[in-house]
C-alpha positions as CSV (number, residue, x, y, z in Angstrom):
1,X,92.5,82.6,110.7
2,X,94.6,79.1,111.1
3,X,98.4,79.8,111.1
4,X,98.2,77.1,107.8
5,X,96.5,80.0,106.0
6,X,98.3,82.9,107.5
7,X,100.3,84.7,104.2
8,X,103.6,86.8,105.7
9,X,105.5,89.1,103.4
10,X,109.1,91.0,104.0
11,X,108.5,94.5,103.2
12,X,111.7,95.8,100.6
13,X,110.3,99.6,99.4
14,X,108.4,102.2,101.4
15,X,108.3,104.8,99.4
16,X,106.1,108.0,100.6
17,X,104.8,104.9,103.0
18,X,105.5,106.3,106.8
19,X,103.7,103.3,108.1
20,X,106.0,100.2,106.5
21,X,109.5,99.7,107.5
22,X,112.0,98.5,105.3
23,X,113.1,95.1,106.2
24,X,110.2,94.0,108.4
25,X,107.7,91.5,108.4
26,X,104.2,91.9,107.9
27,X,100.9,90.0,108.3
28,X,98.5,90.1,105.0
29,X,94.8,90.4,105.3
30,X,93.4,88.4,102.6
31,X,91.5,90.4,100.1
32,X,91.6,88.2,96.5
33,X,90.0,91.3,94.7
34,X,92.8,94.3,95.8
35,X,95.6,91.1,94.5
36,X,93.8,90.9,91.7
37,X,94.4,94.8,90.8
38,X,98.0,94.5,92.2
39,X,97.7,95.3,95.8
40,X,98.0,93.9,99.0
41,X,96.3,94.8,102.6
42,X,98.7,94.5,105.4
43,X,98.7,95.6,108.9
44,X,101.1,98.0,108.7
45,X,103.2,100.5,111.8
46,X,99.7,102.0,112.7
47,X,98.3,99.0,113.3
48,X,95.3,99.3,110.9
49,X,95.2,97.5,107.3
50,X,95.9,99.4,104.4
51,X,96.9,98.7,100.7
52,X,100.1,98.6,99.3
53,X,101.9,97.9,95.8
54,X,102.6,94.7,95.5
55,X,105.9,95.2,94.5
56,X,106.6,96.4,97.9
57,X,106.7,93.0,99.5
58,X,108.5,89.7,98.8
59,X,105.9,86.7,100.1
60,X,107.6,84.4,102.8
61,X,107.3,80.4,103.5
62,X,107.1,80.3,107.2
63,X,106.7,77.1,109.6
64,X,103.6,77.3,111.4
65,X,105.6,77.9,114.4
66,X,106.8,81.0,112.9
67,X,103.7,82.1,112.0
68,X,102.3,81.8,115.5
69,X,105.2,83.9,116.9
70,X,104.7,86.5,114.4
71,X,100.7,86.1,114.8
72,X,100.7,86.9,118.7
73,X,100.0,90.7,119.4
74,X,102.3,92.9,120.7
């Protein structure tokens, strides 16, 4: 996926959610049909996708640059 198209989001509730920290950053794995039904898939702390509410996240406008450090794996 090009770093143009590359959606980040800041992660602001976790409830019962072990596996998202409050206050980090998280990488969104496109899937237009779970956003459609209120959801998003993000990598979370186990580093498999999962969904999540929505309202857990706030989306983020990142430089490429940003995106690219956020994008390289750990």
């Amino acid at each position: 996926m090009a770093n143009e198209n590359k959606k980040f989001v800041l992660c602001i509730e976790n409830k019962d959610c072990d596996d998202l920290e409050i206050r980090k950053v998280y990488l969104v794995v496109p899937d237009l049909e779970s956003e459609a039904d209120g959801y998003l898939r993000i990598i979370d702390e186990s580093g498999e996708d999962y969904l999540y509410p929505n309202s857990y996240f706030i989306p983020l406008q990142l430089s490429d640059e940003i995106k690219e450090v956020l994008s390289v794996s750990k």
